[in-house]
N, C-alpha and C positions, 0 to 999 in steps of 0.2 A: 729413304733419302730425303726428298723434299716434304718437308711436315711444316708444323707449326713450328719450330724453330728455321725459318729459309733465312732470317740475316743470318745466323751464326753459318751458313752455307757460304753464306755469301762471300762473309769475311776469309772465308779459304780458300777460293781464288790464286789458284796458283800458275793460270794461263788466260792472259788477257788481251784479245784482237782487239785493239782502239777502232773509234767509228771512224777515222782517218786514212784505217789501215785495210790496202784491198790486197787478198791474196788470191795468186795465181797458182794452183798444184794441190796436193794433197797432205793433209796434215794426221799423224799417228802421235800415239803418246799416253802420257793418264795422269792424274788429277782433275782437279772441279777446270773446264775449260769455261773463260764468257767469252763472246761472241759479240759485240759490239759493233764491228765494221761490214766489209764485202768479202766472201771466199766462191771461188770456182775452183772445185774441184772437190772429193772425198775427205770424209773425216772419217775415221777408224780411230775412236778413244775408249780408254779400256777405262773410264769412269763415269761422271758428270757432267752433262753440256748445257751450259744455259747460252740460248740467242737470244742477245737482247731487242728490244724495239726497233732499232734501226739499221739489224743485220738484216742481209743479205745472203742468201746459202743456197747455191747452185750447186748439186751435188747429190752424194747422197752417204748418208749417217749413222755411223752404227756405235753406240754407247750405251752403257750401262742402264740409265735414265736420263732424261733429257726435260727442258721447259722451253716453250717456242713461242717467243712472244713478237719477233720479225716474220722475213720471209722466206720460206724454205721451196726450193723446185726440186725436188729428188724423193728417193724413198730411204726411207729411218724404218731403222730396228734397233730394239730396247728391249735388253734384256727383264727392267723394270716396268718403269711408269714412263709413260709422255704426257703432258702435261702442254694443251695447248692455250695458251692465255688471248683475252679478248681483242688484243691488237695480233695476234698468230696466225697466221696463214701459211699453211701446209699443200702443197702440190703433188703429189707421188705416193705410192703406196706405202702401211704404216704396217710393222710388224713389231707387235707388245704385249706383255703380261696384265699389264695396266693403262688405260686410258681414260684422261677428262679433258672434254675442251669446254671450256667457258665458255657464256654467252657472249655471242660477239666475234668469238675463234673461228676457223674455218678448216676442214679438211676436207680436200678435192681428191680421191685414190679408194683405193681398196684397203680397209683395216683386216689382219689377219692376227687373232689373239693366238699368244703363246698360253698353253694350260699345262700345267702341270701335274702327271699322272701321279695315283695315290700307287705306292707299293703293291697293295691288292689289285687295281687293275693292272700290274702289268703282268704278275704273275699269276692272274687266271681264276 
């Protein structure tokens, strides 16, 4: 998901919280979501979420992969990667397949990787 191509990511944006905009409740849905403002309450997206610098995220997150470059109080599960960037700060437990936080990032919780069994081990 997020590689060396992240503007063309970027550019697909197809759900966008302004930093204006504070939401009260719970948001479901799919496409690349950004995050720009304040939400309380749960996100359930069945794609991409970037929070940008100056969101706010009280709740707790469950998408595909995600990038955290605001503030998050809750616990995130990601079926991919999480990606915490050097202004991100993370509060609450993280369950992922993949994890990097930058220098400067922060994660306060318990990390729980997802791993993915080979064929052979499951069948013995």
């Amino acid at each position: 998901m997020f590689s060396d191509k992240d503007s063309k990511n970027i550019e697909r944006i197809e759900t966008l919280i302004g930093e204006q905009c504070n939401i009260v409740g719970n948001l479901n849905g799919g496409g690349l979501l950004k995050v720009d403002g304040s939400i309380d309450g749960d996100i359930l997206w069945q794609d991409d979420v970037i929070l940008g610098v100056f969101s706010i995220f009280n709740g707790n997150l469950t998408c595909k992969s995600a990038i955290v470059s605001g503030k998050v109080t809750g616990n995130i599960i990601c079926e991919e990667t999480l990606i915490i960037e050097s202004s991100g700060k993370v509060s609450g437990d993280i369950t992922v397949k993949k994890l990097v936080v930058k220098e400067g990032g922060m994660l306060d919780g318990k990390c729980t990787m997802i791993v993915e069994r080979a064929a052979s081990d499951v069948l013995g």
